[in-house]
C-alpha positions as CSV (number, residue, x, y, z in Angstrom):
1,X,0.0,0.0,0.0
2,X,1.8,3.1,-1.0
3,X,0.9,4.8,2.5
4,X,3.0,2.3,4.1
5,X,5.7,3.5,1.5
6,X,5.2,6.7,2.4
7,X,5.1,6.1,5.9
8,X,9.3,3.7,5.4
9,X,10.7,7.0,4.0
10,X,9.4,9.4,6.6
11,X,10.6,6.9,9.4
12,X,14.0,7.0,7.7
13,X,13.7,11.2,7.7
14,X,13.0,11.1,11.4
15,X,16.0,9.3,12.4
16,X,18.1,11.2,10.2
17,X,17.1,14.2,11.7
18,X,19.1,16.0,14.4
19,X,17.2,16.2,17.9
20,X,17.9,19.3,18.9
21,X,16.4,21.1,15.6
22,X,13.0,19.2,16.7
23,X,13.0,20.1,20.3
24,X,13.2,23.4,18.8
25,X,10.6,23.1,16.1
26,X,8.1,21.5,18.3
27,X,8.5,23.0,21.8
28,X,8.0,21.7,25.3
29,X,3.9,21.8,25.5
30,X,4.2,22.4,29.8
31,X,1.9,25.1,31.1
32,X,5.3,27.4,32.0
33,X,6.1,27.2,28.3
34,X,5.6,29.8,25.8
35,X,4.7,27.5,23.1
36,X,3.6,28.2,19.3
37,X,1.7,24.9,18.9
38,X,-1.8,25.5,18.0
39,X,-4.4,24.9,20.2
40,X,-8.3,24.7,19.8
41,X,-10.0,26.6,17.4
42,X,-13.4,27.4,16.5
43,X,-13.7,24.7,13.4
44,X,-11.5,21.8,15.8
45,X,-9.6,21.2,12.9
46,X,-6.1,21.2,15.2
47,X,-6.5,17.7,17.3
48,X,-6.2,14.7,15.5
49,X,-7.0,10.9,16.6
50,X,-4.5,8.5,14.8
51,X,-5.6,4.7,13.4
52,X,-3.1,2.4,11.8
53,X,-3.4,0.9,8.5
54,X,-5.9,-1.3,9.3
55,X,-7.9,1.3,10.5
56,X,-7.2,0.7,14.1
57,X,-7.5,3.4,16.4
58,X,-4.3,4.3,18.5
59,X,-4.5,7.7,20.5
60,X,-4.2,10.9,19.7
61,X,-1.9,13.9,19.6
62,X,-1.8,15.8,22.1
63,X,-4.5,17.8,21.7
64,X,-7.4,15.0,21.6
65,X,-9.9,12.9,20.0
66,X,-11.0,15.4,17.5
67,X,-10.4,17.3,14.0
68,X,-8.6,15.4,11.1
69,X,-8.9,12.0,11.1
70,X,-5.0,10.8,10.4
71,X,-3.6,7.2,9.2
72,X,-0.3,6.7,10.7
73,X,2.1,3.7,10.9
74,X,2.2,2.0,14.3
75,X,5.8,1.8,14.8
76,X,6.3,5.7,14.1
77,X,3.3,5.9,15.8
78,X,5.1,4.9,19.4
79,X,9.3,6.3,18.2
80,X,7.2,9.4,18.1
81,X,5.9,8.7,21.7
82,X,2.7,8.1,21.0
83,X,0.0,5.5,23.5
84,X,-3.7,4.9,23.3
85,X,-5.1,7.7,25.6
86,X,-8.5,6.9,24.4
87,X,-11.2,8.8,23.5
88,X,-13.1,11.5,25.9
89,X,-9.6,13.8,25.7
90,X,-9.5,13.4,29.7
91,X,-6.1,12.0,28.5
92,X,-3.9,13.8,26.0
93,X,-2.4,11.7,23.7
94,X,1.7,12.1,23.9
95,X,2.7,13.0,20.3
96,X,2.4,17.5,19.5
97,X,0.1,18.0,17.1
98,X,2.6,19.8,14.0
99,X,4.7,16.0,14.5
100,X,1.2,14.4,14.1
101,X,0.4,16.1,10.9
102,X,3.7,15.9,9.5
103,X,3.9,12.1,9.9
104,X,0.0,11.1,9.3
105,X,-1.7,10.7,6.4
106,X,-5.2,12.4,5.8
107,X,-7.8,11.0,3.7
108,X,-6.9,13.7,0.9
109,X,-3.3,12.5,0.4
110,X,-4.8,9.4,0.4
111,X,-7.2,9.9,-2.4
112,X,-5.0,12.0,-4.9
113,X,-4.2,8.4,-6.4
114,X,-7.5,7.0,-6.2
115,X,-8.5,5.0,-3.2
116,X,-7.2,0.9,-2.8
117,X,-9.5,-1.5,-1.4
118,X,-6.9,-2.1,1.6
119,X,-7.5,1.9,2.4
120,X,-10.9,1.4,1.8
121,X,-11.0,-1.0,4.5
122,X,-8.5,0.8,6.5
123,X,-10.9,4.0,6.2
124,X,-14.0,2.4,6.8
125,X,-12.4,1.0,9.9
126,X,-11.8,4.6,11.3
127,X,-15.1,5.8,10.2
128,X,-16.6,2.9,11.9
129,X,-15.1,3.3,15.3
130,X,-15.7,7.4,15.1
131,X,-19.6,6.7,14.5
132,X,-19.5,4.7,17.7
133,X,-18.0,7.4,19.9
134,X,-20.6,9.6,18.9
135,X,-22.5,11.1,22.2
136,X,-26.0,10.6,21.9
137,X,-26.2,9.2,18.2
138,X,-30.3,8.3,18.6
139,X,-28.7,4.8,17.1
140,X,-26.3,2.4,17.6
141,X,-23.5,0.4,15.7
142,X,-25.7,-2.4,15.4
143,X,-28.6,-0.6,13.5
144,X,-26.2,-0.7,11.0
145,X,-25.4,-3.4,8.2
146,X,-23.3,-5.7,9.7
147,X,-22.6,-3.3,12.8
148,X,-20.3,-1.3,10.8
149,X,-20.5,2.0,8.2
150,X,-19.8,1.3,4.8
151,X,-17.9,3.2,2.1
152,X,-17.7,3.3,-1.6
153,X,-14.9,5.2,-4.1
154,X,-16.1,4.9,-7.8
155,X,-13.7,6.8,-10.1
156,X,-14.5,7.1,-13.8
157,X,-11.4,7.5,-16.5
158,X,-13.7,8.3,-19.3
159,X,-10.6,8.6,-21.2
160,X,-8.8,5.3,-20.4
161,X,-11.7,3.3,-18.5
162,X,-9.1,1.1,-17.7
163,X,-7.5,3.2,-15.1
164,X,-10.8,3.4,-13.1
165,X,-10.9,3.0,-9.5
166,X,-13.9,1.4,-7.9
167,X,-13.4,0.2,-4.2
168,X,-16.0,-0.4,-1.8
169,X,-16.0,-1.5,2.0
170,X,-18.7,-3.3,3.9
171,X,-21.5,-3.8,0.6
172,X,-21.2,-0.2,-0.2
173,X,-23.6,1.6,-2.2
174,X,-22.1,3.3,-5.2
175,X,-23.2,7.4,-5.4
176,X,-22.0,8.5,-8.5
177,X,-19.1,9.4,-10.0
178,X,-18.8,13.0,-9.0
179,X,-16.9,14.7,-6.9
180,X,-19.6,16.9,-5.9
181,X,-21.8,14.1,-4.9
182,X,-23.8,13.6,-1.4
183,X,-21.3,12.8,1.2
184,X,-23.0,10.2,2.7
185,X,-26.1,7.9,2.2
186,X,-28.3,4.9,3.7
187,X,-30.0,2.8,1.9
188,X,-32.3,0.2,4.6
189,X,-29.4,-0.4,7.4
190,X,-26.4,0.7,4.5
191,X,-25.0,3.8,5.6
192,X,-22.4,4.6,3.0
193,X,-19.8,7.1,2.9
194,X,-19.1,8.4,-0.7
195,X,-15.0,9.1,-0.3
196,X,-14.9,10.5,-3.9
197,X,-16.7,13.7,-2.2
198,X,-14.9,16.5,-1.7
199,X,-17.2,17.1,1.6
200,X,-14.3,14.6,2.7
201,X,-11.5,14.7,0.0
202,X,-11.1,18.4,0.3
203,X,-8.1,19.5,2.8
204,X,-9.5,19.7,6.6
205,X,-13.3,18.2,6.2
206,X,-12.3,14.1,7.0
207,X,-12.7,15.0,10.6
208,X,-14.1,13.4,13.9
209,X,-17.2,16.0,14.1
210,X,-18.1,16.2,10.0
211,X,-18.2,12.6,10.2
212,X,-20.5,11.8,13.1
213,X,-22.8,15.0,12.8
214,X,-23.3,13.2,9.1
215,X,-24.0,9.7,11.0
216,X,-26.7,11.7,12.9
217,X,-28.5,12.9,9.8
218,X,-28.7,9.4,8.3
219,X,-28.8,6.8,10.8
220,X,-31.1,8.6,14.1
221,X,-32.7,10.5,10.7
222,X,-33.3,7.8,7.9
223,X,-32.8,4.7,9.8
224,X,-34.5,4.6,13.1
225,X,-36.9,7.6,12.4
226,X,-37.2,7.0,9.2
227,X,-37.4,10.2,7.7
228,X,-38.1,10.4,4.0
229,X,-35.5,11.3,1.7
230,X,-37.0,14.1,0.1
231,X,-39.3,17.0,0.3
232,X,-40.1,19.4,3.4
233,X,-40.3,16.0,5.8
234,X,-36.5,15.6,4.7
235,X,-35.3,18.5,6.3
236,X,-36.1,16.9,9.8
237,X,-32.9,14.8,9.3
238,X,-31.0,18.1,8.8
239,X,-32.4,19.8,12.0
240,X,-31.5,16.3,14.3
241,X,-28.0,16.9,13.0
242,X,-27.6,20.6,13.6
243,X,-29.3,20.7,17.0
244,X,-27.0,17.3,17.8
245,X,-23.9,18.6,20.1
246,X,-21.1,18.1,17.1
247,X,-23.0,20.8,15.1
248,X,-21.2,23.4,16.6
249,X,-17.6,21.4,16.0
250,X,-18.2,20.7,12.2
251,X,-15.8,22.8,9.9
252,X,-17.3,25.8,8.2
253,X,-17.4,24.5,4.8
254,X,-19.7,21.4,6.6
255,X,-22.1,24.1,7.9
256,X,-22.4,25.9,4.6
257,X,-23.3,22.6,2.8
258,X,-25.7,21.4,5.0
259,X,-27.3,24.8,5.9
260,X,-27.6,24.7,1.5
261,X,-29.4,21.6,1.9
262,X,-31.5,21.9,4.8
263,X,-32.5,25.0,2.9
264,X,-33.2,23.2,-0.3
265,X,-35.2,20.9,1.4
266,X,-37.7,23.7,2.4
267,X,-38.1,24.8,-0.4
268,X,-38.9,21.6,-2.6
């Protein structure tokens, strides 16, 4: 899997580096230090939980289970200090957040090259495990097909089909071919996530709260209320997921695209 490339040459990169230039590019984060590192922001697009390639979560930076979602191999993953702190961010994970970024891989390096069914899988995994920390989700994991999320990337090379990339996780339902389509779908207990969006290709939107604030739309929305799909009634999935609590967490390019279509919906 070329992350896993990707991942060999940046290992060799931090052992080649001198130490002191990184104490002094990432500085001691103690409360008597006058440190640069960012901290929260409004959008909580600065804390990142880490999985491994298989999708397997394994702590966070040191700033918490939220923001960009980042794929990381496991043995940089502890050289860089890190240790599952789990989830609640009662716990701050022990790598700084700039060394997170620079060593993790996000779902739109990922997807440059088209998406592999082993990152498929590896994505899903993470999606998965996010849904299920959701706070008061109205559903659970097991509404769901098989207990898990599903995802789907269909690529179309209209001028070489033979280049096109079509991966799917978990029996997911393909949405179309264009980047602009819906983020995320259900169709019965099948909640796909459509990774050729750029609602998550685009730099900074494959995060913890754009991803469960969707999961609240479509699975306490379509799948245990069972809110139609369409029309005026639709737009009652859209007000569970901006009243839900990760509303106000989502980045603002997730607000903008689901106030559009919450306002679509009343107007149809």
């Amino acid at each position: 899997m070329k992350a896993k490339l990707i991942a060999i040459v940046l290992l060799l990169q931090f052992f080649s580096c001198d130490v002191e230039p990184l104490k002094e590019s990432f500085p001691d984060q103690s409360s008597d230090s006058k440190s640069t590192m960012p901290i929260y922001n409004s959008n909580n697009i600065n804390l990142n939980p880490i999985y491994d390639y298989q999708g397997n979560f394994m702590g966070t930076d040191n700033q918490g289970f939220e923001g960009e979602v980042l794929f990381m191999d496991k043995n940089i993953f502890r050289i860089l200090g890190g240790y599952n702190n789990g989830t609640d961010n009662s716990k701050k994970g022990g790598i700084p957040h700039q060394v997170a970024l620079h060593y993790g891989l996000k779902l739109h390096e990922l997807a440059k090259d088209g998406i592999s069914q082993s990152e498929s899988d590896m994505i899903n995994n993470a999606i998965t495990h996010i849904v299920g920390q959701t706070k008061s989700p109205g559903f659970r994991l097991d509404d769901l097909h098989n207990g898990q999320t599903s995802t789907n990337y269909s690529w179309l090379d209209n001028a070489n089909p033979a280049n096109s990339v079509f991966t799917s996780s978990n029996e997911g339902e393909r949405l179309g071919f264009n980047k602009d389509e819906i983020p995320v779908s259900v169709n019965g207990n099948k909640m796909t996530f459509n990774l050729i969006s750029t609602m998550w290709t685009s730099k900074g939107q494959f995060t913890v709260n754009n991803i469960q604030n969707a999961s609240i739309h479509e699975g306490q929305g379509h799948i245990v209320n069972h809110v139609p799909g369409t029309g005026k009634e639709h737009a009652k999935a859209y007000e569970m997921q901006m009243s839900h609590s990760t509303w106000s967490g989502t980045t603002k390019e997730w607000k903008a695209k689901v106030t559009e279509g919450y306002l679509q919906q009343l107007r149809d």
